[in-house]
Each structure stands twice: as structure tokens, then as C-alpha cells.
C-alpha positions in Angstrom: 0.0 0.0 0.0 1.3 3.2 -1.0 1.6 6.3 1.3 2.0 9.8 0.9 2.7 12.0 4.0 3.2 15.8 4.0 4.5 18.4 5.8 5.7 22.1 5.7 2.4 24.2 5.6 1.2 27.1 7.6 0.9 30.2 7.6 2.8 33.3 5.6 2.9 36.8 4.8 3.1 38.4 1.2 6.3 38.1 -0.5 7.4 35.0 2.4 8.6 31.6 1.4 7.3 28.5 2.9 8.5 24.6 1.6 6.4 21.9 1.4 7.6 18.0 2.2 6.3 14.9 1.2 7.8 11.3 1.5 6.2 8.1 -0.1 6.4 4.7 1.3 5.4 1.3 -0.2 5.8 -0.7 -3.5 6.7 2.3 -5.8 7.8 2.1 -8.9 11.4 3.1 -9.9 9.6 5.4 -13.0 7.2 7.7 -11.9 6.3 11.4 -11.5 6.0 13.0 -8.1 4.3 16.4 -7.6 1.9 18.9 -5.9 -1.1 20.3 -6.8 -3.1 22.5 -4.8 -7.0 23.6 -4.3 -7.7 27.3 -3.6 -11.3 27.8 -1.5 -14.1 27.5 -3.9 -11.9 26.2 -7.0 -10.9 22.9 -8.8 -7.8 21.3 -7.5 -4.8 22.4 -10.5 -1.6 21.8 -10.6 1.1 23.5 -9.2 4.1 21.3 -10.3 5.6 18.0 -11.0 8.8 16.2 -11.4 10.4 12.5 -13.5 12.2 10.6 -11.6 14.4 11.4 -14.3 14.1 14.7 -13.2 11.9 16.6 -15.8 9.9 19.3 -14.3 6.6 21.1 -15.4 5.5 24.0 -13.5 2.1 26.3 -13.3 2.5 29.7 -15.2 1.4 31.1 -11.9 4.4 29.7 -10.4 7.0 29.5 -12.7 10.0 31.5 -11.3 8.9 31.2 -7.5 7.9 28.0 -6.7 11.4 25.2 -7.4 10.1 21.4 -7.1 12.9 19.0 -6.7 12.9 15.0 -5.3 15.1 12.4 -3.7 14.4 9.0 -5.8 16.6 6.9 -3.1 14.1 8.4 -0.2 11.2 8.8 -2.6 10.3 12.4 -1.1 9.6 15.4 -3.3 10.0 19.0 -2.0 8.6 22.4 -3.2 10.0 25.4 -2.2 7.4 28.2 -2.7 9.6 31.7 -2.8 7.7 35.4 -3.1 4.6 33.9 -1.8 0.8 35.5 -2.7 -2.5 35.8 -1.2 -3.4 33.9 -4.6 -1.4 31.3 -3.5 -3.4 30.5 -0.4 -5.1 26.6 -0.2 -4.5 23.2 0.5 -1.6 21.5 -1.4 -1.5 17.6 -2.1 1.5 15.5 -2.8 0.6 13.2 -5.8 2.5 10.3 -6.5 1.7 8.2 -10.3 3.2 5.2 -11.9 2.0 2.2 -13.8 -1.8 3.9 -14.4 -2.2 4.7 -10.8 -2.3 7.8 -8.8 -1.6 8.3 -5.2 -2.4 11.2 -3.0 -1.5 13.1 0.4 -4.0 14.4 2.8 -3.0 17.8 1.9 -1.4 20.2 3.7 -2.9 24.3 4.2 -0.9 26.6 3.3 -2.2 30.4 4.1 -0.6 33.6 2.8 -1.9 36.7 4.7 -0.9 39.5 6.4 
């Protein structure tokens, strides 16, 4: 059975930096794609960024040149540093794991930027 636990999220002011955790545990296969997507209050869950094993990345416009993803293959944990944060960038944020057809995800972690 396959696991995703995260960690890192709270609370932030504009222009802050927070980084989000996530380690998966389990039979996982060597090739898959590990990410984070996130769900802002009363919108569809969207991506925020993902990452190969091989290390390809693909990030959100709305991110792209704040937010770095990187992983770990030998720990199986993925990272996201999330730099200049927003108020746009408040919501929850889930660690997705996929390989072989399936998809795995975290309970989500909140992540709040206010002042």
C-alpha cells in the first residue's frame, strides 16, 4: 500500500517563502512522476508542479519563477520550495504520487498567505 505524508504548511505573509515535504512509502515504482497540486477555496484542485524521476519538471505559469520542485528517488520524497509567496497562492496542497496507471495522494497540507 502506497503512502504519501506531508508536511511544511502554515501560515505566511506576502512576499514570504514556505516549503512543502512529502515522503512516499510502499511498493513504488522506480519510473514515476512526483508532484503537488493544490486547491484554492471554492476552485478545482490544479496543478502547481511535478517532477520525472528522471528529473523533468513542469511547473504552473502562476508559479513558474517562485515555486522550485525538486525530489530524492533513493528516499522517494519530493520538495517544493514556494519563494515570493501571494494571497493567490493560499489553499490546500497535495503530494501526488503516479506510476504504472495509478495515482496516489497526500491528505493535503494548508498553506495560508496573509498579512
Amino acid at each position: 500500500q502506497v503512502q504519501l505524508v506531508e508536511s511544511g504548511g502554515g501560515l505566511v505573509q506576502p512576499g514570504g517563502s514556505l516549503r512543502l515535504s512529502c515522503a512516499a512509502s510502499g511498493c513504488i515504482f522506480r519510473i514515476n512522476i512526483m508532484g503537488w497540486y493544490r486547491r484554492a477555496p471554492g476552485k478545482q484542485r490544479e496543478l502547481a508542479a511535478i517532477i520525472s524521476n528522471a528529473g523533468t519538471t513542469n511547473y504552473a505559469d502562476s508559479v513558474k519563477g517562485r515555486f522550485t520542485i525538486s525530489r530524492d528517488n533513493a528516499k522517494n520524497t519530493v520538495s517544493l520550495q514556494m519563494n515570493s509567496l501571494k494571497p493567490e497562492d493560499t489553499a490546500v496542497y497535495y503530494c501526488h504520487l503516479q506510476f504504472a496507471g495509478q495515482n496516489y495522494w497526500g491528505q493535503g497540507t494548508q498553506v495560508t498567505v496573509s498579512s
